[in-house]
C-alpha atoms as a printed R data frame, in Angstrom:
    type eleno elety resid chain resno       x       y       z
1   ATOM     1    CA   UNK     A     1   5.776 -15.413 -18.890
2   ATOM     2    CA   UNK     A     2   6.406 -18.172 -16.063
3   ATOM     3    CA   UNK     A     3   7.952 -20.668 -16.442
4   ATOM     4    CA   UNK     A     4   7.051 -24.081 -14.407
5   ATOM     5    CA   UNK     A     5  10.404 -23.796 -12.753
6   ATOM     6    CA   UNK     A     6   8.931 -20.089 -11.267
7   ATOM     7    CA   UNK     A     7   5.817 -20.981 -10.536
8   ATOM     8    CA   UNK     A     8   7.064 -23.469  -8.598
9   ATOM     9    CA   UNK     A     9   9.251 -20.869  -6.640
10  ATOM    10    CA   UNK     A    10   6.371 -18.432  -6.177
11  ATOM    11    CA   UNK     A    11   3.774 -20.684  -5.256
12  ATOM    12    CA   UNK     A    12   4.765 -20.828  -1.741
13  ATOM    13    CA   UNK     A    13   4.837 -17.634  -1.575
14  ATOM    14    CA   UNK     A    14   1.884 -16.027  -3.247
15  ATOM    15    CA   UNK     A    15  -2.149 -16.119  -2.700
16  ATOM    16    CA   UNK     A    16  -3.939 -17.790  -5.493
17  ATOM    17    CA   UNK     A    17  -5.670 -14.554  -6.209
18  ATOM    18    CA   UNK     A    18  -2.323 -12.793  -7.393
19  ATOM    19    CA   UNK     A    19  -2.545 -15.125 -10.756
20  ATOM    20    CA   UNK     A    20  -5.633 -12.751 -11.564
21  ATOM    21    CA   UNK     A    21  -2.895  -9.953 -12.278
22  ATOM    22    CA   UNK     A    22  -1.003  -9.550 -15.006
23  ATOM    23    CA   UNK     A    23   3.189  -9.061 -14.769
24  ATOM    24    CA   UNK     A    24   5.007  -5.997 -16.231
25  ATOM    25    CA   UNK     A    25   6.952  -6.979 -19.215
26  ATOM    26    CA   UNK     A    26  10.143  -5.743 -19.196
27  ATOM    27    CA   UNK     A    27  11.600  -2.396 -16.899
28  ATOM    28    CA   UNK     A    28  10.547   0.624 -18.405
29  ATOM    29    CA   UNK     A    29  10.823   3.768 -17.022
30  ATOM    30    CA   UNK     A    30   6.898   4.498 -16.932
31  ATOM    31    CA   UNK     A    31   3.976   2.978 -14.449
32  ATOM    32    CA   UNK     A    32   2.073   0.289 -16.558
33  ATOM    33    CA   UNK     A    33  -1.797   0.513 -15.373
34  ATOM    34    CA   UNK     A    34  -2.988  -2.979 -14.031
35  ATOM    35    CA   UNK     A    35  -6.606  -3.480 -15.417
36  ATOM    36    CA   UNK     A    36  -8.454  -5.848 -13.191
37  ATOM    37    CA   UNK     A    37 -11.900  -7.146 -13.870
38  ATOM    38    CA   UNK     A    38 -12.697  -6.213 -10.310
39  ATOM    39    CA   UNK     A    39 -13.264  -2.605 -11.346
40  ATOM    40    CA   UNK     A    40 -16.159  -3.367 -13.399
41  ATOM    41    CA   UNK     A    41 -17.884  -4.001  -9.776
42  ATOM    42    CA   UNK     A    42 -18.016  -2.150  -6.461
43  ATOM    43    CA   UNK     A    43 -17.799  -4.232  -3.200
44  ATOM    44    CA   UNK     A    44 -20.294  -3.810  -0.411
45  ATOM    45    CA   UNK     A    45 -19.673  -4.885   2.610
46  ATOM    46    CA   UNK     A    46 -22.805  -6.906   3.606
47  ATOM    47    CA   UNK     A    47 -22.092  -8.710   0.671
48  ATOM    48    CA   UNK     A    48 -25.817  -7.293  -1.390
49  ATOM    49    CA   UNK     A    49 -25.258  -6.319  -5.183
50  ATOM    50    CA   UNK     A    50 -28.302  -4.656  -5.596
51  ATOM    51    CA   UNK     A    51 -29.669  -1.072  -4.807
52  ATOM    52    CA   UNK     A    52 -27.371   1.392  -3.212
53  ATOM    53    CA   UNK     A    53 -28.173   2.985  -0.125
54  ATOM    54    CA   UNK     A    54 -28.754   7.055  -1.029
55  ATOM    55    CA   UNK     A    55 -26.262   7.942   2.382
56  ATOM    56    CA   UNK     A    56 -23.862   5.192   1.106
57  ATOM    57    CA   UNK     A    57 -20.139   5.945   2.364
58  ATOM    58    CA   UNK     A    58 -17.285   4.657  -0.457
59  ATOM    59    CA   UNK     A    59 -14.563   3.768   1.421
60  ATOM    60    CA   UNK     A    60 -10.680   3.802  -1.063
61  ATOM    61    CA   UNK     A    61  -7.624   1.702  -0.333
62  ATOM    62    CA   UNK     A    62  -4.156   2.362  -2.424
63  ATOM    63    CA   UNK     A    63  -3.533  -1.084  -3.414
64  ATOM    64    CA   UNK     A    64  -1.025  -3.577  -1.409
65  ATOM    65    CA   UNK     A    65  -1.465  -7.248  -1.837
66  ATOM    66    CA   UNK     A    66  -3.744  -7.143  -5.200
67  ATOM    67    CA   UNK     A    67  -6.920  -6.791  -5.434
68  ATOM    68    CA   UNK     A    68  -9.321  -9.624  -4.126
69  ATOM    69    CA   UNK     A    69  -6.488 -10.077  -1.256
70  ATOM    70    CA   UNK     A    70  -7.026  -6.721  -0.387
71  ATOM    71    CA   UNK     A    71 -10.806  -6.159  -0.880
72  ATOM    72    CA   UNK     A    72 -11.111  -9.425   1.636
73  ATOM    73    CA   UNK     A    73  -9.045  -7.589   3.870
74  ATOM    74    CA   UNK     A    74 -11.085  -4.452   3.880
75  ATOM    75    CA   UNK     A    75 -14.654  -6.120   3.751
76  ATOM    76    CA   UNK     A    76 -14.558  -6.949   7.671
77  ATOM    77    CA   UNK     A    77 -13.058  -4.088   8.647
78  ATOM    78    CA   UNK     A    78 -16.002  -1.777   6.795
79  ATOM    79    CA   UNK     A    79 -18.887  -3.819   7.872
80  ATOM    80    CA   UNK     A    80 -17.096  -3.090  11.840
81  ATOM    81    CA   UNK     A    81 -17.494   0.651  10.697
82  ATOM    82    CA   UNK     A    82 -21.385   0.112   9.568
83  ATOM    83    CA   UNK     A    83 -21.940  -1.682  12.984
84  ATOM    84    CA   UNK     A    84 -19.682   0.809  15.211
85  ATOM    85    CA   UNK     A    85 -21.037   3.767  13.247
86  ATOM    86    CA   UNK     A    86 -24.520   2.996  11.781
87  ATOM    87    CA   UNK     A    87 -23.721   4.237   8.425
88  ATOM    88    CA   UNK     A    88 -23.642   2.395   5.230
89  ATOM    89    CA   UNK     A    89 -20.571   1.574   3.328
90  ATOM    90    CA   UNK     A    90 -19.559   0.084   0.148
91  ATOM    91    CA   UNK     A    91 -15.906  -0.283  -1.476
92  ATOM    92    CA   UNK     A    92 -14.775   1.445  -4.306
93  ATOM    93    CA   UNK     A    93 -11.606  -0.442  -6.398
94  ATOM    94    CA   UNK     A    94  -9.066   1.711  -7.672
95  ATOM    95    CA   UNK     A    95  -6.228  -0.059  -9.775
96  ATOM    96    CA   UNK     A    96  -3.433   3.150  -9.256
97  ATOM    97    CA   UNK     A    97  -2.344   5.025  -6.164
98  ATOM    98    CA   UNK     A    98  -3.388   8.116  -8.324
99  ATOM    99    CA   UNK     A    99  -6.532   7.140  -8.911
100 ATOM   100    CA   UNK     A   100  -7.143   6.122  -5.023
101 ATOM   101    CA   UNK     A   101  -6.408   9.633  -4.242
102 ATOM   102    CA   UNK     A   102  -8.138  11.607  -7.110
103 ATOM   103    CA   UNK     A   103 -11.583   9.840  -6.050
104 ATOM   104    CA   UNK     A   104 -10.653  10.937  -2.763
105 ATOM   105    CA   UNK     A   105  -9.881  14.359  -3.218
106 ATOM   106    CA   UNK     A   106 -12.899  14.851  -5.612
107 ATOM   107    CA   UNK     A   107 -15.662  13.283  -3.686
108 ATOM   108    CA   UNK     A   108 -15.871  10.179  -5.440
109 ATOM   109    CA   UNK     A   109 -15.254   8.235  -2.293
110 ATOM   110    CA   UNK     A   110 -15.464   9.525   1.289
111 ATOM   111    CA   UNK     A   111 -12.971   7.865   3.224
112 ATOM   112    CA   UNK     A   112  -9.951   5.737   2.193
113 ATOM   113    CA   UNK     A   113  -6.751   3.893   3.299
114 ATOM   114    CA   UNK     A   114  -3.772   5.843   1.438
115 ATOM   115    CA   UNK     A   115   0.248   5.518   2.275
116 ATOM   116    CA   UNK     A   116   1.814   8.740   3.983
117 ATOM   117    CA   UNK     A   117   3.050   9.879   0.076
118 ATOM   118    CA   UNK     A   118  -0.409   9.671  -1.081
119 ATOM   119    CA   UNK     A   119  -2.060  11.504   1.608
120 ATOM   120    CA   UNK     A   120   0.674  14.511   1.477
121 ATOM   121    CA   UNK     A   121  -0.477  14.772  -2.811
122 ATOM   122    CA   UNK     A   122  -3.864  14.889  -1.776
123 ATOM   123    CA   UNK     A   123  -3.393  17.158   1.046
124 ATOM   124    CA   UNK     A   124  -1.953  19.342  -1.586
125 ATOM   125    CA   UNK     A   125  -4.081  18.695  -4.470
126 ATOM   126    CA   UNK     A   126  -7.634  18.580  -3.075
127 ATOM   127    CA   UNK     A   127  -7.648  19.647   0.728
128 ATOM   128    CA   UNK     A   128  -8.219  15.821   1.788
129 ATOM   129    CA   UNK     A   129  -8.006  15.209   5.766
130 ATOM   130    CA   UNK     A   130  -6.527  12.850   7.878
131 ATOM   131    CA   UNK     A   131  -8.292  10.810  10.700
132 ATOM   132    CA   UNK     A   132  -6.296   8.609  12.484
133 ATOM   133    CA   UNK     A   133  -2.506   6.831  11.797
134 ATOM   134    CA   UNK     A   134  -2.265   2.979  11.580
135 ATOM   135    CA   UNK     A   135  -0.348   1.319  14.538
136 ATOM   136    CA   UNK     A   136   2.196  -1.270  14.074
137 ATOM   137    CA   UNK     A   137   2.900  -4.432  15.691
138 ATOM   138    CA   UNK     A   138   5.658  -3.155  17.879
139 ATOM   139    CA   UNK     A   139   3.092  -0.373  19.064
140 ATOM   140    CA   UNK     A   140   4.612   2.909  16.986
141 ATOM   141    CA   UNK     A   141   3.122   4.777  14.210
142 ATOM   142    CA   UNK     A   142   5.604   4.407  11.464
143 ATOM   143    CA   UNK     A   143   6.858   1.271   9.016
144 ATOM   144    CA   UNK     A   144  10.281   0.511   7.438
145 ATOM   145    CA   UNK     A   145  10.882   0.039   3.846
146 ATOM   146    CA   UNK     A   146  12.954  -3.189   2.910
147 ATOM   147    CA   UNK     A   147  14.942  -3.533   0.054
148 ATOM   148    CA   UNK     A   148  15.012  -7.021  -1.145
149 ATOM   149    CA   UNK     A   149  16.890  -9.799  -3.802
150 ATOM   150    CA   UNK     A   150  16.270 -13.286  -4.605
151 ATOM   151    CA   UNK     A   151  17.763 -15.707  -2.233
152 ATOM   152    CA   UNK     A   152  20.048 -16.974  -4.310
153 ATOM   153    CA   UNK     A   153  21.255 -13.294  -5.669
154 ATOM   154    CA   UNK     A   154  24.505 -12.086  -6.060
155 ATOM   155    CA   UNK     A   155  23.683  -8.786  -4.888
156 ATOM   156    CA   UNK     A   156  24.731  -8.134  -0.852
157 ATOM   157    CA   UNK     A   157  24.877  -4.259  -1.189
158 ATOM   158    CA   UNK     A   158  22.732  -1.364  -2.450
159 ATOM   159    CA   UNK     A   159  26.034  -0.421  -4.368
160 ATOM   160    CA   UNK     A   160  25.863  -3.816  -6.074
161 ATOM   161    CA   UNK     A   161  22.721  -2.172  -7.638
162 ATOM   162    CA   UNK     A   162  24.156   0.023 -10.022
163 ATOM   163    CA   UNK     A   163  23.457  -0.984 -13.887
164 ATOM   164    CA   UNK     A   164  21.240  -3.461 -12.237
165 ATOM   165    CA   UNK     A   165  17.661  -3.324 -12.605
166 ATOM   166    CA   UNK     A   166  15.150  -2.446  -9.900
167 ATOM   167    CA   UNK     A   167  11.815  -2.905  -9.458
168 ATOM   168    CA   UNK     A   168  10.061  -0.027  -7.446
169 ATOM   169    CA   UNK     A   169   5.976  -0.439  -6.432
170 ATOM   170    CA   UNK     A   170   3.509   2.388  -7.425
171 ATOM   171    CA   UNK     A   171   4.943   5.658  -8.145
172 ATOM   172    CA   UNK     A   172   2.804   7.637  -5.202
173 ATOM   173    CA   UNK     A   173   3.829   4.728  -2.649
174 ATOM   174    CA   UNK     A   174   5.928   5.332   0.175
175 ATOM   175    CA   UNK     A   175   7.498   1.664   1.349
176 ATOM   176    CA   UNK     A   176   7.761   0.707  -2.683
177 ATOM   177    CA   UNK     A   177   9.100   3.971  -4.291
178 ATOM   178    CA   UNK     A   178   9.621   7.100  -1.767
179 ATOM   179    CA   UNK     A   179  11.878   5.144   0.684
180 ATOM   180    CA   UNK     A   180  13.268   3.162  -1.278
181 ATOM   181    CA   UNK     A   181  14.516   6.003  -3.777
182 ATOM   182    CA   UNK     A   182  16.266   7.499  -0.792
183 ATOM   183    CA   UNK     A   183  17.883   4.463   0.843
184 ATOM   184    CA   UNK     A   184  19.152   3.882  -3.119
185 ATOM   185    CA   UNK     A   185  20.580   7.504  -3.084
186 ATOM   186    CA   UNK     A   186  21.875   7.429   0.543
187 ATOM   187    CA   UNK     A   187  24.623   4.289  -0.953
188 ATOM   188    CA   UNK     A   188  25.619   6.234  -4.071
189 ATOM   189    CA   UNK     A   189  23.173   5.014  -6.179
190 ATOM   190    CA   UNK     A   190  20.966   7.210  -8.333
191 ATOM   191    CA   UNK     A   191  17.895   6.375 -10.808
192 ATOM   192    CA   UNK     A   192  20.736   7.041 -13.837
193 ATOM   193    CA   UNK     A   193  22.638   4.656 -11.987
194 ATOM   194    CA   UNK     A   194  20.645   1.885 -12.476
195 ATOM   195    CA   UNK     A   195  20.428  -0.218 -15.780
196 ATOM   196    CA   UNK     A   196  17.070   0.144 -15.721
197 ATOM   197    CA   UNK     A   197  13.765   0.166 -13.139
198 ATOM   198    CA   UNK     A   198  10.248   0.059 -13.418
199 ATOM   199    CA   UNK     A   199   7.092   1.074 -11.552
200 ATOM   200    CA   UNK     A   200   5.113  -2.601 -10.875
201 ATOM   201    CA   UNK     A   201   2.072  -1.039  -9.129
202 ATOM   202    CA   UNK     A   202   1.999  -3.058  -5.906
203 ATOM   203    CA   UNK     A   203   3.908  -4.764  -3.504
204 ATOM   204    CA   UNK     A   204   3.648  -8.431  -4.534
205 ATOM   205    CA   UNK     A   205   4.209  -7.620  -8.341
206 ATOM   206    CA   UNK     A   206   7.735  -5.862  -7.101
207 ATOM   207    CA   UNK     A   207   8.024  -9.331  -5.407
208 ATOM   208    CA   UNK     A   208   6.670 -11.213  -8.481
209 ATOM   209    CA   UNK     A   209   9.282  -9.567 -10.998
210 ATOM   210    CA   UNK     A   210  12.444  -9.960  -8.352
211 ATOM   211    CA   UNK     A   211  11.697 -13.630  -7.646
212 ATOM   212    CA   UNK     A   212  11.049 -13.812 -11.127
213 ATOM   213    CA   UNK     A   213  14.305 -13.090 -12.337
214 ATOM   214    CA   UNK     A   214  13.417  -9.662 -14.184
215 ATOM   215    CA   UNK     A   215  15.353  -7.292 -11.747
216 ATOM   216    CA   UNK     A   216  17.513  -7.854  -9.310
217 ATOM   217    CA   UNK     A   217  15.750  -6.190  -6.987
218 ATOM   218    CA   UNK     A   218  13.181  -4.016  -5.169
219 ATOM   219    CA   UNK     A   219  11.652  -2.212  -2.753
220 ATOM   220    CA   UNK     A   220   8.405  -3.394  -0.073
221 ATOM   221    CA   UNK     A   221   6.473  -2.882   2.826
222 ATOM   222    CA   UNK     A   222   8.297  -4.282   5.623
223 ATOM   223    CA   UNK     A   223   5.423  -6.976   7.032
224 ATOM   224    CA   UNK     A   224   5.579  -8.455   3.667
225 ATOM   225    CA   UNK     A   225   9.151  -8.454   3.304
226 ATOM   226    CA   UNK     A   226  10.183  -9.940   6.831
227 ATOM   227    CA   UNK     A   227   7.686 -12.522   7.046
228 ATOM   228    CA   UNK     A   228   8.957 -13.539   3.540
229 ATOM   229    CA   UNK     A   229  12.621 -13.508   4.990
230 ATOM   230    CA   UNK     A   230  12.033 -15.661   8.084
231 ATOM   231    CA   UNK     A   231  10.539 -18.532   5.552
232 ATOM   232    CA   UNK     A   232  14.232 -18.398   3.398
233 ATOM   233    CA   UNK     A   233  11.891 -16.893   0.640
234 ATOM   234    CA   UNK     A   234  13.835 -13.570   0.105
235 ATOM   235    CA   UNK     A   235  17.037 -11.986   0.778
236 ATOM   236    CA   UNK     A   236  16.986  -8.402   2.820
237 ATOM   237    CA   UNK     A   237  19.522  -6.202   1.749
238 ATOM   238    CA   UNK     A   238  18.857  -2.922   3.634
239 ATOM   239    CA   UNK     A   239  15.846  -2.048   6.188
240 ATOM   240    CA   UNK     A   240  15.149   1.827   5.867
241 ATOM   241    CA   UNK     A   241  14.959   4.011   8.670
242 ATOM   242    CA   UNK     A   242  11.169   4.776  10.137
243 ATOM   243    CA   UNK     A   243   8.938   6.502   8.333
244 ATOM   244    CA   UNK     A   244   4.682   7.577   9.153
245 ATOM   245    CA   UNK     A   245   2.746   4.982   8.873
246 ATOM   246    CA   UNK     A   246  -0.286   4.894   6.488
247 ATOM   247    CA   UNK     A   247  -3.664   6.555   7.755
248 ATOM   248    CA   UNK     A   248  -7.059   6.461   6.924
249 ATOM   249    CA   UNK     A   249  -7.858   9.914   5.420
250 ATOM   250    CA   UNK     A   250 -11.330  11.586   4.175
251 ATOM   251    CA   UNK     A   251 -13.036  14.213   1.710
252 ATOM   252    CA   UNK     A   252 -13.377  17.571   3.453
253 ATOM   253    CA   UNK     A   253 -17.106  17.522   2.338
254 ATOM   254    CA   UNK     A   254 -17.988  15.135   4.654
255 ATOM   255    CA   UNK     A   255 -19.972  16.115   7.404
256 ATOM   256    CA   UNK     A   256 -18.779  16.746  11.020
257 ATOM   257    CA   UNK     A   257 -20.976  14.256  12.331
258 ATOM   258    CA   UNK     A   258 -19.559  11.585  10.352
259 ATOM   259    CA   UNK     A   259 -16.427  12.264  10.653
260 ATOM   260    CA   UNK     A   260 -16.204  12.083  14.303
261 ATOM   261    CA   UNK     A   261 -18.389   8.710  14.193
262 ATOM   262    CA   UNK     A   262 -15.584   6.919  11.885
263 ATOM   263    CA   UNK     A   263 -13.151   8.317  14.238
264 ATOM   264    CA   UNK     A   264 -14.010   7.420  17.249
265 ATOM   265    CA   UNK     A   265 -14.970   3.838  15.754
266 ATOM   266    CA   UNK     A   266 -11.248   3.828  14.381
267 ATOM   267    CA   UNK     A   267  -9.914   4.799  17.730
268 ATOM   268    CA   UNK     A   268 -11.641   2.409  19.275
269 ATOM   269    CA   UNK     A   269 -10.992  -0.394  17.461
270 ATOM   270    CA   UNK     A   270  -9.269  -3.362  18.648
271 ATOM   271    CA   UNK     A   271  -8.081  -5.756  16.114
272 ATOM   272    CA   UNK     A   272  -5.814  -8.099  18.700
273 ATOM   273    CA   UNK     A   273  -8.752  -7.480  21.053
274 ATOM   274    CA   UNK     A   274 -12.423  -8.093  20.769
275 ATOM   275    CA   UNK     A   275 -13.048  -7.475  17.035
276 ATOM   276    CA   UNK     A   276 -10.043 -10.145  15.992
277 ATOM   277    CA   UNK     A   277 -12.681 -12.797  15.319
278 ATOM   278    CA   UNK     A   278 -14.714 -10.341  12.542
279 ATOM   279    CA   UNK     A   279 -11.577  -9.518  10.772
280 ATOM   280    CA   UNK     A   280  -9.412 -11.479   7.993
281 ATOM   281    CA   UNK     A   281  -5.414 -11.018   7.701
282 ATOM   282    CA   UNK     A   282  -6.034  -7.468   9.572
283 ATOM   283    CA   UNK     A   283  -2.441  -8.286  10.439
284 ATOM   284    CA   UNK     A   284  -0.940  -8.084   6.886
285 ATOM   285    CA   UNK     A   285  -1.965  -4.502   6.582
286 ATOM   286    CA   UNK     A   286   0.222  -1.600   8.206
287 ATOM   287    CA   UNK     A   287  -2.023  -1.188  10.855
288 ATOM   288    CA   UNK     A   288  -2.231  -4.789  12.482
289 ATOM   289    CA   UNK     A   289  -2.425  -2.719  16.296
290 ATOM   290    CA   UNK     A   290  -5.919  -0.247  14.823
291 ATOM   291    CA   UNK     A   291  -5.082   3.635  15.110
292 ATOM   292    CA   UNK     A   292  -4.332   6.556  16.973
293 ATOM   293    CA   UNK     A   293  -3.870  10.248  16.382
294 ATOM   294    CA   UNK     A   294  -1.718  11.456  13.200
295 ATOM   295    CA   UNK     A   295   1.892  12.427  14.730
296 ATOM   296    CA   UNK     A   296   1.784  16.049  11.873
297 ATOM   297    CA   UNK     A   297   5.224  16.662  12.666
298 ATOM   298    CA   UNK     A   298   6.187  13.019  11.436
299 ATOM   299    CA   UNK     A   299   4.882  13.659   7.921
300 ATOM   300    CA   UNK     A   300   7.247  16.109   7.393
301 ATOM   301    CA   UNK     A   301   9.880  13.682   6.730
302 ATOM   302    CA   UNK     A   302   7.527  12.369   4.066
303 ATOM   303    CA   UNK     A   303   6.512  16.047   2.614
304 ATOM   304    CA   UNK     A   304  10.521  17.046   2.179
305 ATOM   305    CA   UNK     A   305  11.492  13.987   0.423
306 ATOM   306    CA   UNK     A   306   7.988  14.386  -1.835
307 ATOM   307    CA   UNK     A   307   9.171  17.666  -2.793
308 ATOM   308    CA   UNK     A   308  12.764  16.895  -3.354
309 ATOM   309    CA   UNK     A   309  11.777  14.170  -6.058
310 ATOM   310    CA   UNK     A   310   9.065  16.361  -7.437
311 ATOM   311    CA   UNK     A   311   5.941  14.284  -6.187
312 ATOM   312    CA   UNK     A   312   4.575  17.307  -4.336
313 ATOM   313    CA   UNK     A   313   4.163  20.959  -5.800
314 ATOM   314    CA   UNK     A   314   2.647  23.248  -3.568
């Protein structure tokens, strides 16, 4: 429970919309499903509630922010699609990473925007297909993990972490548990090495639970985490080394024609450019520069460490 004292230090830091979400209680060594009255709704991007369009698209995202932050993200961004494309799309909520990819891989949705680590388990599971890699704001197709304390920590060093507790994202994502995991193990430091961790789900509940005073620290996307750093809000303790950026990936059971439409919209779109005006915090997402083609031999990196932990049987 918060305290007025942290409130008061996460206020500046977090949306209003992140109160919506409940915190983890205590690390535990299992992922505690956030329930979210947003599911009880799907999103369409025109903003109507009523009848559903027969050739309706549902469009996925693996959760970042939380969810209104990130379903006003993605609402501009899909109505670009229904203008660029002609097709009709709607949002479909998912409150896990699993879940994000299971609709995916089973036809649920058509399209959605997954980490590297989910795509490779749904590559795997279901036969799901990539279109086109997210571009960051330095012009590359990969992001960075960051590995993060409180300010005021006494931690300085991954090593420092051991009997600690740490506070990883969702299970199946890459910035909050995959990279971090390694750059843990790379120091020395193991998951049995740890006092204790626990699986928060996104990005800003890892954030929520360090600044919070529940572990001593965690593991983020690296937009998040720097822009947090350069306001005094956070402490960085270790940056990873690049990894393949997220993508925007589809059911196989789409047709052709469809899939080359949302392609070409994604490769041509421009969200520093000419469609900056119809978009909303595009530049919190990983792909603040739009997309390009899927570097295959990149995701490698991301397939060997899958397997290694056991995230990906083949």
């Amino acid at each position: 429970m918060f305290t007025a004292m942290n409130a008061a230090k996460l206020r500046f830091c977090l949306t209003p919309v992140i109160f919506f979400l409940l915190l983890s209680s205590g690390c535990v060594k299992e992922e505690t499903p956030k329930k979210v009255s947003l599911t009880k709704k799907t999103v369409e991007p025109s903003g109507a509630v009523d009848s559903t369009p027969p050739d309706t698209l549902w469009f996925g995202f693996d959760l970042r922010l939380g969810p209104k932050e990130d379903v006003r993200i993605y609402l501009p961004f899909l109505k670009y699609l229904e203008t660029e494309t002609g097709r009709h799309f709607r949002i479909k909520f998912s409150g896990k990473y699993e879940d994000t990819v299971e609709d995916l891989g089973k036809g649920v949705t058509h399209f959605a925007a997954v980490g590297t680590l989910s795509y490779v388990i749904g590559e795997a599971r279901y036969g799901i297909k990539y279109l086109a890699s997210g571009v960051n704001k330095e012009g590359d197709t990969t992001y960075n993990s960051i590995i993060f304390s409180a300010p005021d920590s006494k931690v300085h060093d991954l090593k420092d972490l051991k009997g600690k507790c740490f506070a990883f994202g969702a299970r199946m994502s890459t910035q909050g548990h995959l990279i971090p995991r390694k750059m843990l193990e790379d120091e020395g430091v193991t998951l049995n090495d740890l006092g204790k961790y626990i699986y928060t789900g996104s990005h800003l509940d890892t954030l929520k639970m360090v600044l919070n005073g529940e572990c001593d620290a965690g593991g983020i996307q690296d937009a998040l985490a720097k822009r947090l750093s350069s306001e005094g809000k956070i402490k960085i303790l270790k940056i990873s080394e690049p990894y393949p950026s997220s993508l925007i990936a589809y059911n196989n059971s789409v047709d052709s024609k469809t899939v080359e439409a949302v392609r070409s919209a994604l490769l041509a779109f421009e969200p520093v450019g000419k469609h900056k005006a119809v978009l909303e915090d595009w530049d919190k997402t990983e792909m603040p520069l739009g997309f390009t083609k899927v570097n295959e031999l990149e995701m490698e990196k991301v397939k060997a460490l899958a397997r290694e932990y056991g995230l990906l049987k083949e």
